[in-house]
Each structure stands twice: as C-alpha cells, then as structure tokens.
C-alpha positions as CSV (number, residue, x, y, z in Angstrom):
1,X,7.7,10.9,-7.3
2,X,8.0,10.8,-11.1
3,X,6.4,8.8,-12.8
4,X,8.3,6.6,-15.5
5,X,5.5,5.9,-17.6
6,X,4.3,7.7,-20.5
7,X,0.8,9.9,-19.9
8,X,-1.8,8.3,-21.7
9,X,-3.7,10.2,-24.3
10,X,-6.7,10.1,-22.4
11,X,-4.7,12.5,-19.7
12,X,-2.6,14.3,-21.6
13,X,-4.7,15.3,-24.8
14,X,-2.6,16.9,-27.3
15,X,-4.3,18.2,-30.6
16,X,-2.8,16.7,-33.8
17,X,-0.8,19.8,-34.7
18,X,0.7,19.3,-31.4
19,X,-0.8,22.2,-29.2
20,X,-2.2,21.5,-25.7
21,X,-5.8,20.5,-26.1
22,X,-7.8,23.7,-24.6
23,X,-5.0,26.1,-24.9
24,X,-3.8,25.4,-28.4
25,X,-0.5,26.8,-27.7
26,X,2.8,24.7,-28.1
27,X,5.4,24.5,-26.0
28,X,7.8,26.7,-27.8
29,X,5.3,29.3,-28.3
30,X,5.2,29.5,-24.0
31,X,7.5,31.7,-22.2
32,X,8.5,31.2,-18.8
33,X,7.2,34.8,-17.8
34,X,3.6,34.9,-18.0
35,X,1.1,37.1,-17.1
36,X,-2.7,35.8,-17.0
37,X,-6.4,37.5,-17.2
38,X,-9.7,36.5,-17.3
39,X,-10.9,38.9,-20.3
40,X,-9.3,37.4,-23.8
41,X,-9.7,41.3,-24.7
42,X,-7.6,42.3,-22.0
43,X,-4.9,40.0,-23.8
44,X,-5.1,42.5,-26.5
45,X,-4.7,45.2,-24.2
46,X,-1.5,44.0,-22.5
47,X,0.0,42.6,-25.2
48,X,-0.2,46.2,-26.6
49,X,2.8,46.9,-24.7
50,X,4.9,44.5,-26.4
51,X,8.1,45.5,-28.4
52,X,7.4,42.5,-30.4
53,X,5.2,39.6,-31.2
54,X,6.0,35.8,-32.0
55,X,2.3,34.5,-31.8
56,X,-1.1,34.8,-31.3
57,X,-3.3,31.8,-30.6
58,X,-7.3,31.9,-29.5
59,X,-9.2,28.7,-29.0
60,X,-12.5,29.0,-27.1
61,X,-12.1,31.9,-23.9
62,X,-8.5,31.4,-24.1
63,X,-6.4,33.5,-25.7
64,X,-2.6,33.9,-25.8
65,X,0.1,36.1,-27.1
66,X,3.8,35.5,-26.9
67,X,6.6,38.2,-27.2
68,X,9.1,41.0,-25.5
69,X,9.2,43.1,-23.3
70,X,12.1,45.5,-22.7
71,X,13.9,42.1,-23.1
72,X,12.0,39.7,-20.9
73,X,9.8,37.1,-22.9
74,X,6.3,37.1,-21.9
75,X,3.5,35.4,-22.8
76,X,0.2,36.4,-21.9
77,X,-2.9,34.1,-21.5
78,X,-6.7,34.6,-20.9
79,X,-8.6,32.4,-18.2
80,X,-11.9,33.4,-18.1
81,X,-14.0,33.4,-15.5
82,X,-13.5,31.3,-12.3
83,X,-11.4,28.4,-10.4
84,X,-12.4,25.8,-12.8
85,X,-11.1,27.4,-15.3
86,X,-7.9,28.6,-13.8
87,X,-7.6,24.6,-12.9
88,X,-7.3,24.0,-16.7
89,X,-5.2,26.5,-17.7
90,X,-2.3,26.2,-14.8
91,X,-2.1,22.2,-15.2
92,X,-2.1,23.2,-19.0
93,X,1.0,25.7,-18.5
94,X,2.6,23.3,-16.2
95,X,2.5,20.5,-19.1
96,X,3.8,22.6,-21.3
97,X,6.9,23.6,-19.5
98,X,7.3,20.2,-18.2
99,X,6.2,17.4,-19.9
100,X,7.9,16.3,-23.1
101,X,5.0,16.0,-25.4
102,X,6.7,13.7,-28.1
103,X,7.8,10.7,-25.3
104,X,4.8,12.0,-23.2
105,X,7.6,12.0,-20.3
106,X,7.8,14.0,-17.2
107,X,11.0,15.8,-17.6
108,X,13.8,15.1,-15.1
109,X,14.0,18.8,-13.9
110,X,11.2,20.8,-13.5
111,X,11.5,24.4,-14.5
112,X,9.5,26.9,-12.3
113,X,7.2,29.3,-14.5
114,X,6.3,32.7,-12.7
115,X,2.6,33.5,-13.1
116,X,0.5,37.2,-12.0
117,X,-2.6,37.2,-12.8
118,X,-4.1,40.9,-13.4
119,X,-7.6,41.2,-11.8
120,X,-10.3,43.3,-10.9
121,X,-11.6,42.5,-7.4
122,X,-13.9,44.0,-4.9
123,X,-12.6,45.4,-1.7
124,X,-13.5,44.6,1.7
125,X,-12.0,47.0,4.1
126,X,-11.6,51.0,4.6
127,X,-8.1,50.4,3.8
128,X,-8.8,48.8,0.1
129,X,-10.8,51.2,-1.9
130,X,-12.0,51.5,-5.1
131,X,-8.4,52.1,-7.6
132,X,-6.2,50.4,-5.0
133,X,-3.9,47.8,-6.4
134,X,-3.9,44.4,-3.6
135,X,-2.1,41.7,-3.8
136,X,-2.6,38.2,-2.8
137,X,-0.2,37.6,-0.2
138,X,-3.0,35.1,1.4
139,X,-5.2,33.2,-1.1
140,X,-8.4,31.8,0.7
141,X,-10.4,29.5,-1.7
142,X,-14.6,29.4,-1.5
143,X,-14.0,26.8,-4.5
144,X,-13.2,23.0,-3.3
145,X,-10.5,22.7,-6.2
146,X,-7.4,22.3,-4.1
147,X,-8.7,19.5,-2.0
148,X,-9.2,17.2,-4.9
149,X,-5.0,17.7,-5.1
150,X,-2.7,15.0,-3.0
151,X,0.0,17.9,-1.9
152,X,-3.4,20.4,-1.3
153,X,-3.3,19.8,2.4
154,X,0.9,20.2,2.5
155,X,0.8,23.5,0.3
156,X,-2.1,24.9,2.8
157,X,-1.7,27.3,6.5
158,X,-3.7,25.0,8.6
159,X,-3.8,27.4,11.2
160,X,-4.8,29.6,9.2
161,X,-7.7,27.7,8.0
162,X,-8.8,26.5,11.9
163,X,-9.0,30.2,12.5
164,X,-11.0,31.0,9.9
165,X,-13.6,28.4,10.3
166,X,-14.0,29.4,13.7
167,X,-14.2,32.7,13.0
168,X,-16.4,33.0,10.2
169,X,-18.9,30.5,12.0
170,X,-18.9,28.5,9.1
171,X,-21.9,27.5,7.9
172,X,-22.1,26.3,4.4
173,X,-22.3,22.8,4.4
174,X,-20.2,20.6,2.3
175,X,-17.9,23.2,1.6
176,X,-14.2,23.7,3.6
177,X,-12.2,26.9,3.0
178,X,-8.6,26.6,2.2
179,X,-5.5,28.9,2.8
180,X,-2.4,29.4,0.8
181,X,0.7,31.6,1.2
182,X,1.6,33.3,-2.2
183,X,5.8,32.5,-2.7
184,X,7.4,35.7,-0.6
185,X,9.7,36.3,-3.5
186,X,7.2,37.6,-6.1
187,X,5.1,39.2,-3.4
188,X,8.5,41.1,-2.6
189,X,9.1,42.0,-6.3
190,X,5.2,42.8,-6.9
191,X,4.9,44.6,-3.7
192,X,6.5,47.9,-3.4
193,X,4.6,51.1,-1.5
194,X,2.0,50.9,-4.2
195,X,0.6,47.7,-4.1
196,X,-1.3,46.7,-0.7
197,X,-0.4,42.9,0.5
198,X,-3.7,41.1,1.0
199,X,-5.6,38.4,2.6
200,X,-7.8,37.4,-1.0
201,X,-11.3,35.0,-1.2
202,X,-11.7,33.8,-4.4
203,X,-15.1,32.5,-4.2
204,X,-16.9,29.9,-6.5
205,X,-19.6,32.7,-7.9
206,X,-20.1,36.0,-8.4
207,X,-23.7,36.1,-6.8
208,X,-24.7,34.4,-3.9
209,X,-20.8,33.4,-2.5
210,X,-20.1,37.1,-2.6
211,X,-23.2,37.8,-0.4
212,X,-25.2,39.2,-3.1
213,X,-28.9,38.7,-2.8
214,X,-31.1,39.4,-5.7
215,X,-34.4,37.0,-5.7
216,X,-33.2,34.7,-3.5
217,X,-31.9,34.2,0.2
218,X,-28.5,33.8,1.2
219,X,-27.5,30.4,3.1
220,X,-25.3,32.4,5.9
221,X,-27.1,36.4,5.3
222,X,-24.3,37.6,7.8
223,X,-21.3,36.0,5.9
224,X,-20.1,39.0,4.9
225,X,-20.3,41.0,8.1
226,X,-18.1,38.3,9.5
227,X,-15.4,38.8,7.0
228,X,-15.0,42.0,7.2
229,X,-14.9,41.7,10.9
230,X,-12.8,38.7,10.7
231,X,-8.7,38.9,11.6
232,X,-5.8,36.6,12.1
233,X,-2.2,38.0,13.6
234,X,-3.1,41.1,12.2
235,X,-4.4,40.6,9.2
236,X,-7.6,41.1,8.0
237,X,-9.6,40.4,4.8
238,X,-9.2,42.8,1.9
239,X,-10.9,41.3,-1.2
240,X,-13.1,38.8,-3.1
241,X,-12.5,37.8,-6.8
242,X,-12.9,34.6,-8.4
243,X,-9.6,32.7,-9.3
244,X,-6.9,33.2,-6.6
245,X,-6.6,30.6,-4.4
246,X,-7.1,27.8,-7.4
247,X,-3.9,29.6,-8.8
248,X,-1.9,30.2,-5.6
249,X,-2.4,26.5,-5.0
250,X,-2.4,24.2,-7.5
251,X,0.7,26.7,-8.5
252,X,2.5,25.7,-5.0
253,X,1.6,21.9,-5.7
254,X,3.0,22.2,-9.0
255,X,6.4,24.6,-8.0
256,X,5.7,27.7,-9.7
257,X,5.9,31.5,-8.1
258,X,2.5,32.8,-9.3
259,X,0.7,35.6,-7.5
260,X,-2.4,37.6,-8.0
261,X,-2.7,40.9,-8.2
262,X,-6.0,43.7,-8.5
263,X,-7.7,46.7,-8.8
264,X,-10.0,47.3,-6.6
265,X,-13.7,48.6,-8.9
266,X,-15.9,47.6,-6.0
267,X,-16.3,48.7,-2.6
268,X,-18.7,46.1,-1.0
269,X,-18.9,48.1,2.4
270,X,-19.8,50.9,0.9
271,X,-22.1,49.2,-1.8
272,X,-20.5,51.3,-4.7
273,X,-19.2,50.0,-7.5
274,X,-17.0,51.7,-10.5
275,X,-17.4,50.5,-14.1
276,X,-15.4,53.0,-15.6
277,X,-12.2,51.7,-14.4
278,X,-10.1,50.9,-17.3
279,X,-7.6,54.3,-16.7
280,X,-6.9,52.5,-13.1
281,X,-6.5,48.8,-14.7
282,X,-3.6,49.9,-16.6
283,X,-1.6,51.6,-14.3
284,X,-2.1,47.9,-13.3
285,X,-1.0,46.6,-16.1
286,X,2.3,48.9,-16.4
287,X,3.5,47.8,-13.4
288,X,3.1,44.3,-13.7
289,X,5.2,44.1,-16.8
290,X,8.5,46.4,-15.1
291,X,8.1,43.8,-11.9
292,X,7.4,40.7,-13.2
C-alpha cells in the first residue's frame, strides 16, 4: 500500500542541494539503465565507453557517472564492498526513481529501473573456471538483510531454501540462508551461450563465510565441501561473491529487473586464484553495455 503521508526527514535524508544523502546524485542525474560495481575505479573504467557524459558525482565509496551509450542512457554507480552496502545504495536508487523529493510523496506509478551489477566472484564447480562469465540466475544470501524486509519471505523460493538447509547441514547459528529468482527477462537478455546461468552465494565476508581459514577455525570446517556437493533439480552451486542476493532481493521487493553478473578470478576447488584478470573483466564489461 502507499503510503499518503510525506517521508519524514529522518527517513528520507536529502542533502540541501537536493542529492540523496549517501549517493549525492539527484534524481535527474539517474538513468533508468544502470549498471553497478563495487570498485569506484571500475566506474572510471566503464564509463570509458561512453559516447558522452552528463555528470560525474563521488561522495564517500560511491561514485557515479551518467551518460550514452550507442543511445541508451546509462548511469553507472559504485557500491563497494558487501550487502550492507548494496542495501543503501538500491533503496537509494529506488527513491530516486520513485519518490518525489520536493512533496516527499511516493509517486502513483512506480517505474521499474534495470540494474547488473559487474562482479568478480570465485567459482565453485569444474564447470565455472577462472575467466568464465556467470550469472545470477539464483541469488542465495549468507547476509540476513532480506529478512529484515516485510515482502522478503514473498520474493523468496521457499523450497528452495528447505532444500538447502537440509542439505548443507546447516550449522551456523542465528543465521538463515535465503533464495531469490533473478527476473527471467534480464537473465534471457544477459544470458546468451557466453554467459553461464548460476546458482550465486553472496556471503556476509570475504574470510571466514567463504571457508577461508587463516589464524582461526571455521564454525562449520566442511561448509564448503557441502556446497560444492550440494544440488537442487539440477542445479548446483557455481559461485560466491559478496552482494547478490541483497540486490536480487530487496530489487524484487522494490519491482526492479536487476541481475548480477561475474568473472570468475578464483577457483576455490582448485585453490588458485588470478589477479591479473583485468583483460577478462572487460570483455565483461563490453557485453554488459550491448545487453543491458
């Protein structure tokens, strides 16, 4: 239901030149295209490909750039690192888009951004190794953030989730994965022969909830075993990152087509890693901006 009441400051911060609090963008500098990355130099970097440029805003990790491409309007937006942050930035977007900030009104008809974030990820399986591109056509959250949403549990694959806790063996207390579809029309668009459709965890660290032991011990040591051995009507488990399933959920609560997509530089079975893998992240990025 909408509400009929103005947001109160408090809720809705708006900064006095009338940009979004953390973002610092306003809401004719935001395009309805956007692509999103953690690394505020990777903005640079895609942005690069632009025919033209109407703005450039950085406040704090966030940095955005607005302009054309080929004749589509993109803006491009830096998250940083993590859920949390993706949390900000997608209820940030939304508010934009939808909220007029001068009556501090919901608007009557929400418009429906369309959201890929470009990744880096580490892969899981034989059949996702280091420079292939996977998508998030399942977003499975390590993070908490979509339960503290109303419309979490009505945007989630329950049985998805039931089979997952069983067959993981869950045991890390206080903590309840999640499951969410990514909208079939963007994976369709994304997804062509190149681009692997995924089952993605987007975990709430890079360390320990990736199974990585340096000084200390892990709370389940054969976590990851199980996920790699883990599978559910034929899927199985191709990736970790950090920020998919925040965005493929709070997006389905709030109506937008968002998807992840990444490039696999890490090959956790095989304990190899690539750092040099900026060649492969932009074949990444070329593709994106043709399909989005």
């Amino acid at each position: 239901m909408i509400s009929r009441e103005p947001i109160p400051s408090s809720e809705l911060i708006i900064n006095s030149d009338g940009s979004i609090f953390h973002l610092h963008i306003k809401p004719e500098q935001l395009a309805d295209k956007i692509i999103v990355c953690g690394d505020p130099a990777r903005v640079d970097k895609i942005a690069s490909y632009l025919d033209s440029h109407e703005c450039s805003v950085t406040s704090r990790e966030f940095h955005t750039v607005t302009g054309m491409y080929k004749g589509k309007r993109l803006s491009i937006v830096s998250h940083g690192i993590g859920c949390d942050n993706i949390e900000i930035v997608l209820n940030e977007l939304d508010a934009l888009a939808n909220i007029d900030f001068e009556t501090r009104m919901i608007k009557p008809d929400p418009k429906k951004l369309t959201i890929v974030r470009i990744g880096t990820s580490g892969g899981l399986q034989d059949e996702s190794p280091i420079g292939t591109y996977v998508a998030a056509e399942y977003a499975i959250g390590f993070d908490g953030v979509l339960h503290f949403y109303g419309a979490g549990k009505d945007v989630a694959d329950r049985d998805f989730e039931k089979a997952l806790i069983a067959g993981l063996d869950w045991k890390i207390d206080g903590l309840k994965p999640y499951v969410v579809k990514s909208p079939q029309s963007i994976v369709d668009r994304i997804c062509k022969d190149d681009v692997l459709r995924g089952v993605t965890i987007a975990c709430n660290g890079f360390y320990a909830p990736q199974g990585r032991r340096l000084r200390w011990d892990l709370a389940d040591p054969t976590l990851n075993q199980k996920i790699q051995s883990f599978e559910h009507n034929g899927r199985k488990i191709t990736n970790f990152e950090m920020e998919s399933s925040a965005l493929a959920g709070i997006g389905a609560v709030l109506g937008h087509e968002v998807l992840t997509v990444c490039c696999i530089i890490a090959g956790r079975k095989a304990k190899k890693m690539n750092t040099d893998y900026k060649d492969s992240l932009d074949g990444l990025i070329e593709l994106v901006l043709e399909r989005i």
